[in-house]
C-alpha positions in Angstrom: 5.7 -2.5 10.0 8.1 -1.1 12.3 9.4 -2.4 15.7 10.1 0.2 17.7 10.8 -1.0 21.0 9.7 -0.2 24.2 8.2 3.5 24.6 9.6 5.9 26.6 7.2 9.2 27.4 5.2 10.0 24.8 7.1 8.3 21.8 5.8 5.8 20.2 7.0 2.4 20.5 5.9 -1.2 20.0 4.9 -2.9 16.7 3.5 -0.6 14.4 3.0 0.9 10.6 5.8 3.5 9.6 6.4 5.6 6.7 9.8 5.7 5.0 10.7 9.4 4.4 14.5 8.8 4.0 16.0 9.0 0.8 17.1 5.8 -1.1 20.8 7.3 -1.1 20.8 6.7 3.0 18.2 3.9 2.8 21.1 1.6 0.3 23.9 2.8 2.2 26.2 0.8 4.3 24.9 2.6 7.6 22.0 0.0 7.4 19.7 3.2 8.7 15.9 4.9 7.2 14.5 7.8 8.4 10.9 7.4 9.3 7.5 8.6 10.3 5.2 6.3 12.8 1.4 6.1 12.3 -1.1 5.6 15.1 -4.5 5.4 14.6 -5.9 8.1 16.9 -6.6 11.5 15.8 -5.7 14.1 17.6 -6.5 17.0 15.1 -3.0 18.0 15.2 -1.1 20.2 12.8 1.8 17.7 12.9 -0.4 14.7 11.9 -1.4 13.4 8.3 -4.2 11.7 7.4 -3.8 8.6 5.4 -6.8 6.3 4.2 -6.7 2.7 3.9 -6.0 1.0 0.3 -2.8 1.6 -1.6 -1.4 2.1 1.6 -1.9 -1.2 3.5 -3.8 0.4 6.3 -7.0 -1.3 6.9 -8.4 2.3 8.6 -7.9 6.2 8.6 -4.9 6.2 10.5 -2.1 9.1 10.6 1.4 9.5 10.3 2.9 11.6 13.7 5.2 13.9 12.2 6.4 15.0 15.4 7.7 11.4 16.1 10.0 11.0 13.1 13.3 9.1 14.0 16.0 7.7 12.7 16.0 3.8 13.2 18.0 0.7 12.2 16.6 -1.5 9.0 16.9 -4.8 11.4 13.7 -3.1 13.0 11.8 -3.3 9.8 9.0 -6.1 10.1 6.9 -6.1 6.6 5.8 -3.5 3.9 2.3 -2.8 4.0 2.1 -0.5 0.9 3.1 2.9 -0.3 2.1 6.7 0.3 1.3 9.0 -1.9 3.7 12.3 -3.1 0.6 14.6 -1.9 1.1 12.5 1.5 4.8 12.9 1.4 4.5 17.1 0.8 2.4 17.3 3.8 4.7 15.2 5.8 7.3 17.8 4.6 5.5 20.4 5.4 4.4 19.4 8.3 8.9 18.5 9.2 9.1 22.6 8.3 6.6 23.8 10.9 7.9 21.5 13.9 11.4 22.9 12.8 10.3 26.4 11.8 12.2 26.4 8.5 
């Protein structure tokens, strides 16, 4: 769980389930920072969202990580763990990064 603060827009904000997508180099380093990937649990049918089911990951429902909302954000906002994704759910999350960047 991540707090994110008041939203501004469209971003999301407030309390809510994240996925770490930052590598442990930057997530142990000194700058006290993670990159990560907010989940909401609406679908949109978008091309930037990926599904993730309840169980391993501490979700209690289908909910989905918006890709298009990744950000950078202090460890002090860092609530609880809920669980852990999958490495199919990080490659889509990647891929996902490569089509909102068009690499």
């Amino acid at each position: 769980m991540v707090d994110f603060g008041e939203p501004i827009g469209h971003e999301q904000g407030l309390r809510r389930p994240a996925v770490v997508v930052s590598a442990d180099r930057l997530n142990r380093s000194r700058a006290g920072l993670s990159i990560v990937v907010p989940v909401t649990r609406t679908r949109r049918g978008l091309p930037s969202h990926v599904e993730l089911a309840p169980g391993g990951t501490g979700l209690h429902q289908t909910s989905f990580a918006k890709v298009e909302d990744v950000k950078s954000v202090s460890q002090q906002r860092f609530a609880r763990r809920l669980g852990v994704v999958g490495p199919d759910h990080l490659l889509r999350m990647t891929e996902a990064l490569k089509f909102l960047l068009d690499m």
